[in-house]
N, C-alpha and C positions, 0 to 999 in steps of 0.2 A: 504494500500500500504506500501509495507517495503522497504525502500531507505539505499541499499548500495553503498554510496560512501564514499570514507577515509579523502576528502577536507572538513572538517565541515561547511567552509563555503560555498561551493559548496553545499551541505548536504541543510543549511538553507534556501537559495534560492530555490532549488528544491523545496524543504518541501512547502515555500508558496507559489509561482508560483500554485503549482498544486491546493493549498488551493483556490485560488483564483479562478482557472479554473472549478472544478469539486463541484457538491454542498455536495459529499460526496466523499471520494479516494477511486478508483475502488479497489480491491482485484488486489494483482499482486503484482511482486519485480521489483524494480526499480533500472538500474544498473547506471553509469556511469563514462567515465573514460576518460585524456586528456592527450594531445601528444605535443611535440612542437618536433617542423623537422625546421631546417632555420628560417623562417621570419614567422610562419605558427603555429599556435594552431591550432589542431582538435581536438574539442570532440563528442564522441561517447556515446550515450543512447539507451538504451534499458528496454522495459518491457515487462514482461513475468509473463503471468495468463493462467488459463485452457481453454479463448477463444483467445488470442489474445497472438503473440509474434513478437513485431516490434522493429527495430533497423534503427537509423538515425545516421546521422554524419554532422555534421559542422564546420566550421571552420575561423578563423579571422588572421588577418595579424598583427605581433606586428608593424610593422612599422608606417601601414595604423592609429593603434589604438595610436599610442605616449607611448607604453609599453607593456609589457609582460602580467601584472596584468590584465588591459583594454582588453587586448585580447583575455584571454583567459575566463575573465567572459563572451564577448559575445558572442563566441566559445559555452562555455556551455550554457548562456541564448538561442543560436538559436536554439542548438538542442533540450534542454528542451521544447522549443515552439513548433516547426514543433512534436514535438513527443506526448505534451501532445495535441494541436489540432486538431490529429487524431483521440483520443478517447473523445472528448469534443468537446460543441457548442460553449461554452460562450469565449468571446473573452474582457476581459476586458480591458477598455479605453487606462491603461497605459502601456499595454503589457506586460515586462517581466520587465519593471521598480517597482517592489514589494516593495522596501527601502520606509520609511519616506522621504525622501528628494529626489523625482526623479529631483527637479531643480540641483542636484550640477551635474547631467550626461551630462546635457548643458550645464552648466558654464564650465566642464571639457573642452569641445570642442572649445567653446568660447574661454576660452584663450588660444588653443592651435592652431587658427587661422582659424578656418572655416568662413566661409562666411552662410548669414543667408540661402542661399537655402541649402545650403553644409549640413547645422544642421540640417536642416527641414528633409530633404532627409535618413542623417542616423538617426533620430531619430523615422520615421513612417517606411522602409525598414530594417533597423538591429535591432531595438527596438520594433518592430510592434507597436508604440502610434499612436495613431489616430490623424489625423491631427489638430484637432484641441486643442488638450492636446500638439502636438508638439509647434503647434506657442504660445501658453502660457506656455509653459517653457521655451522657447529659450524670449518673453519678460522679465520673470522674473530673467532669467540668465545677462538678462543686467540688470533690477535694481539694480540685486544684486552685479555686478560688478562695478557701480558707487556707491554703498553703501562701498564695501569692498577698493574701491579706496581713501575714504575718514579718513577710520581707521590708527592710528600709530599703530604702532609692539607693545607700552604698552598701547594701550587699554581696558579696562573690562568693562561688566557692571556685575550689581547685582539686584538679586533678593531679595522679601521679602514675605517672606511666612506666610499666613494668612488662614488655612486650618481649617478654621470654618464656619459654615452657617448657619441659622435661620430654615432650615428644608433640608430636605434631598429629590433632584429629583431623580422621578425614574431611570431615565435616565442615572445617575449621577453613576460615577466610579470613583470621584477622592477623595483622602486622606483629607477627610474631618471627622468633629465630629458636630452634629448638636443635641446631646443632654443636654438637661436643665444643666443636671451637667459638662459638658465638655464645656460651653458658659459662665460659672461661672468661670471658672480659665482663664478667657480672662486677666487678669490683672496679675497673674501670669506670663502666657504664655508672655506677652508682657515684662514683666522685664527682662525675661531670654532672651528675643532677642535682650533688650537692651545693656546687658551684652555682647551677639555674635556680634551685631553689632560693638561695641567699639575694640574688639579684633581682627576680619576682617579688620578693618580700621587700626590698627596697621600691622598687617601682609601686608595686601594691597598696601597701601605708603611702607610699609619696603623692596618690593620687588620689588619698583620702576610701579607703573602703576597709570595708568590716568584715571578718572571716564568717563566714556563715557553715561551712562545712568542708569535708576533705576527702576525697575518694582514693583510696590505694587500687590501680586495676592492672588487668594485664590484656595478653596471656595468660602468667600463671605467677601473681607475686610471691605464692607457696614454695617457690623455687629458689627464693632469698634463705641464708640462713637464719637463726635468731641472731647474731651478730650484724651481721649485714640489715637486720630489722629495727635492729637496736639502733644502731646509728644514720639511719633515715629519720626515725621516728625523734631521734635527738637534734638531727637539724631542724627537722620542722617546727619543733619546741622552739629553739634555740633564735631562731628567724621570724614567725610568727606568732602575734597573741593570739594565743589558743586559751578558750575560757572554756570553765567545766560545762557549758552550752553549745559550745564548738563540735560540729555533729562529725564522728569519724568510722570509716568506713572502711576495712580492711578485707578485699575478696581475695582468700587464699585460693581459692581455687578448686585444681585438683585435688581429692583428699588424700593421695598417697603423699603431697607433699607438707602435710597438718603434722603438727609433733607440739607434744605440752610442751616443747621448752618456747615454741615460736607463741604459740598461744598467751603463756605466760610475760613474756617481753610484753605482746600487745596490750593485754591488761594492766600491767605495767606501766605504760602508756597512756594509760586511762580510753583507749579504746575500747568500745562498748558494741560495735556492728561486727559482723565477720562474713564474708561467704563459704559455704564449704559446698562445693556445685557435684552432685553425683551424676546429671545428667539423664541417667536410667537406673535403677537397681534390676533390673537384669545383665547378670556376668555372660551371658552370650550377644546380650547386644552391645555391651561396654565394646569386645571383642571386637566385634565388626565393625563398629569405628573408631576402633584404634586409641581407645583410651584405657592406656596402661593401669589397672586401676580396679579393684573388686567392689561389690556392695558392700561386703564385711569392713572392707577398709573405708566408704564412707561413716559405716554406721560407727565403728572406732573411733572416727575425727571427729563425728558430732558428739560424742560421750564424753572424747578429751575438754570437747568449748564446754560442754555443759560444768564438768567439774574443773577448771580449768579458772573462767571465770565468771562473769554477768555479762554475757552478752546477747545481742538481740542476734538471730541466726538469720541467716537467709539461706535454702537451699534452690537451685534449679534443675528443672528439668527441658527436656527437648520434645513435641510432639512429632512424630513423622520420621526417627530416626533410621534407618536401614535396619532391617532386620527386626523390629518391631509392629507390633499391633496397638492397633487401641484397644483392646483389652491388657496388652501387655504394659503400655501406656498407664491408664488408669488403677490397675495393679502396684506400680512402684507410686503413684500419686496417692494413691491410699494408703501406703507404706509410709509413706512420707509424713503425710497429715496424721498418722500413728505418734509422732515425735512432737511432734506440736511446736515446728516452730513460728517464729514469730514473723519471718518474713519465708513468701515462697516465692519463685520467681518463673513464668512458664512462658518456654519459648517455643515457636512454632520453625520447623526448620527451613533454611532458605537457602535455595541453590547459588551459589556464589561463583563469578569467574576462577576464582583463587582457591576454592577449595576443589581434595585430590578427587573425592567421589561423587561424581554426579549422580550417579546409577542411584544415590543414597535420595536422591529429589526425587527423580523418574518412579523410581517405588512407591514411593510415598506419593504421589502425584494422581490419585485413582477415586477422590471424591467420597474417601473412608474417615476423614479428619474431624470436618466441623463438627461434627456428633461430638467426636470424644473431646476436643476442646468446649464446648458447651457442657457437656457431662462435666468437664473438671472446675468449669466456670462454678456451675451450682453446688459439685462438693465443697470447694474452698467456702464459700458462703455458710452453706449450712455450718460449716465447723466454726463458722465465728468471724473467718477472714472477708476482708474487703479489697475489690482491685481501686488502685492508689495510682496508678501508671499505665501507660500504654504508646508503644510505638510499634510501626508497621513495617514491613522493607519491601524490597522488590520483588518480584520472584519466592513468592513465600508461598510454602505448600495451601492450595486452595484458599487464597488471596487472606491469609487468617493473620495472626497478629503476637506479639508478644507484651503478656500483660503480668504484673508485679501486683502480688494480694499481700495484703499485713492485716496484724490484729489494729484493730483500733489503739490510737497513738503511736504507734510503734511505725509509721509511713520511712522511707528513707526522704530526707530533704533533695537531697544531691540527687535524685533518682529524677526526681518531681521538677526540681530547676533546673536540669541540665536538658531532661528530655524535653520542655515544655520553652524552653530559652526565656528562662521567668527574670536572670541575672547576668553577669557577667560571669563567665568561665574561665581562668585562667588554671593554662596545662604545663607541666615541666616533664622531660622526657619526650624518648621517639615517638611518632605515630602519634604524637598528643596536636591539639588543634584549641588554642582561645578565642575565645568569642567574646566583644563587645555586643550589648546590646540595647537598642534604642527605642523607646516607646513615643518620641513624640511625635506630634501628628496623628493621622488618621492609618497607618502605618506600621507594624514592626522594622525596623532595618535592623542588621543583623551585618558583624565585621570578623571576617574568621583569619587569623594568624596559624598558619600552620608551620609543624615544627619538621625538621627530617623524618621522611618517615619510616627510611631504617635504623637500626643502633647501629649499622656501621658507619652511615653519613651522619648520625647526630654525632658519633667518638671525630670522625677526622676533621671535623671543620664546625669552630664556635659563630661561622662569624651570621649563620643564618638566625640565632640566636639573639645575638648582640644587635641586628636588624631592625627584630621584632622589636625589642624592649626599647629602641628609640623612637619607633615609630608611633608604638600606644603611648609613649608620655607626651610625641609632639601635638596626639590628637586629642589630649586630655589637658595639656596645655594651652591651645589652640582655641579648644570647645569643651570648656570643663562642662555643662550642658549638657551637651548633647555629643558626645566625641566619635561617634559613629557618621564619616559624610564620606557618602557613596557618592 
């Protein structure tokens, strides 16, 4: 399908809207184009191939939508829809809501005063979600507004990027290094973060903001020893005010890589969050994608945190994995909610360029999913949990999502502002990315610094580094206001 339209971002949407609809794009050209007459966006599509040549029209009220912007993307999303569901069956969950973040299309509405049937209403009739995708983002639209109700204007939190692993899942697409000689320069890699960390924290304070929380992520930061945890976690003392409110967040990871002495350090630390991610507790599926790694030895690391110290748990799981059912699925999620922790984390699997097994998607890729993700939706609930989060990706088995439940109180901050860009982000380490973020106007804008994104270009060269950190203080300098200008 060749898609001429001149809105690139009209363009993008089209582009996966149709990705999502069609399991391959029919041949044909794809037109579309938008009008605004008074209070009124109409857009018009058409497509045109050697069997088929259909044209629809739609159209939105800027009034009705609280903007021009609002209106006229669903102006395009309806025609897009009524037009590609004429030559397509599949009808997926979130309908033309395609973005990572279809929560902020509720919060938009939310604070712009609708009533919960009001939201329900536009979001399954203008948005085509399914009802039940709508009443869990108009919940999540509230957490997220007594979350963002709680933040000041200098808020941040910060990332810490630990992009190594003990082996490499198939699965797995993210900026990792899990070879003998790249787990060798862990001690290198750590110095030079400690060096970014100290010059963040100067920039940080200098620019007037307040630690709001702190995420340790990877790969697999379980890969550090307690020594090496010890003296990250003493720079960041040592660099930042960290107040007994200062939310911290330690995902070890792998659980082969959990040992009370590492646990110990982080409580120590006054760390209170932890991940210990099993993935599946089935040992034949762990096997098939390649994580080194038994149930017995999750259920070991989570007995260590439990007696270890007070920490809020987080475990995750994968739906869709290779070699799994959803009954095998909902089996280790029963397992799990057996434990009772306090945060659970479920991830729906997504075919990635970068990961080794595709075959792991294609399996899974057969219309057996949404069930059991909706099953695990209402288990977590019944036991008491609530989902707090939600983000979507590309190519994710049966266009499904990945959502974070917790007990009441017990939400991660940093899960909530990061995915949601409630604050500023600022990251140290490879494959880390900060983000300034700008609310004013009718507008988010959004300013992303990214950092090397292997550890071997973040070890040989400071000076991408050194770049960043002149440039957010000259734009913070410049526009202490507003320091995001696109």
């Amino acid at each position: 399908m060749d898609f001429e339209i001149a809105n690139n971002s009209h363009f993008l949407f089209c582009y996966h809207l149709a990705k999502e609809l069609f399991a391959s794009l029919p041949d044909g050209r794809f037109f579309l184009q938008t009008q605004v007459s008074g209070d009124i966006v109409r857009a018009t599509a058409r497509f045109a191939s050697d069997r088929d040549d259909l044209t629809v029209s739609q159209s939105a009220s800027i009034k009705r939508e609280f903007g021009l912007s609002r209106a006229e993307n669903l102006a395009v999303g309806k025609a897009a829809w009524e037009l590609f569901t004429n030559l397509s069956d599949r009808r997926p969950p979130y309908g033309v809501l395609v973005g990572v973040r279809p929560t902020k299309v509720a919060l938009y509405y939310l604070e712009h005063g609708l009533s919960d049937p009001e939201l329900i209403d536009r979001l399954t009739h203008d948005y085509f979600v399914r009802k039940e995708k709508a009443l869990l983002l108009l919940k999540l639209a509230k957490t997220e507004k007594r979350i963002v109700e709680n933040l000041a204007s200098s808020d941040a939190v910060l990332y810490l990027s630990i992009p190594f692993c003990p082996s490499r899942c198939k699965y797995c697409s993210f900026i990792s290094q899990s070879a003998p000689k790249q787990l060798a320069r862990l001690d290198e890699y750590l110095s030079r973060m400690r060096e970014e960390l100290q010059k963040t924290a100067e920039l940080f304070f200098g620019i007037g903001k307040t630690l709001k929380a702190v995420y340790l992520g990877g790969g697999t930061p379980g890969v550090l020893t307690e020594a090496q945890l010890d003296a990250l976690f003493c720079e960041l003392e040592a660099d930042f005010n960290l107040s007994p409110d200062t939310e911290i967040t330690a995902e070890l990871g792998r659980p082969d890589t959990v040992t009370a002495e590492k646990l110990r350090v982080l409580s120590d630390h006054g760390i209170r969050r932890v991940c210990i991610n099993p993935q599946t507790l089935s040992d034949e599926v762990l096997r098939e994608n390649g994580r080194s790694h038994t149930a017995k030895q999750f259920y070991d690391a989570y007995s260590l945190a439990r007696k270890t110290g007070r920490f809020c748990i987080n475990a995750d799981l994968i739906a869709g994995l290779s070699g799994d059912t959803p009954q095998g699925f909902l089996k280790s999620l029963t397992e799990i909610l057996a434990l009772d922790p306090e945060n659970l984390t479920i991830h729906s699997l997504c075919k990635k360029r970068a990961s080794e097994d595709e075959s792991a998607f294609l399996a899974a890729s057969e219309g057996i999913w949404t069930g059991a993700v909706s099953d695990a939706m209402h288990a977590c609930i019944n036991r008491g949990y609530e989902p707090y989060y939600l983000y979507r990706q590309k190519n994710t088995i049966e266009n499904l999502e990945n959502l974070g439940y917790a007990k009441p109180g017990q939400e991660c901050v940093y899960n909530i502002a990061m995915m949601e860009d409630l604050c500023d982000v600022f990251s140290v380490g490879a494959g880390a990315i900060t983000k300034l973020i700008s609310k004013k106007g009718p507008h988010q804008k959004i300013r992303r610094f990214a950092s090397y994104k292997y550890p071997t270009e973040y070890l040989s060269d400071p000076g991408k580094r050194e770049k960043r950190f002149m440039e957010i203080k000259r734009l913070y300098m410049e526009n202490p206001d507003d320091p995001v200008v696109l």
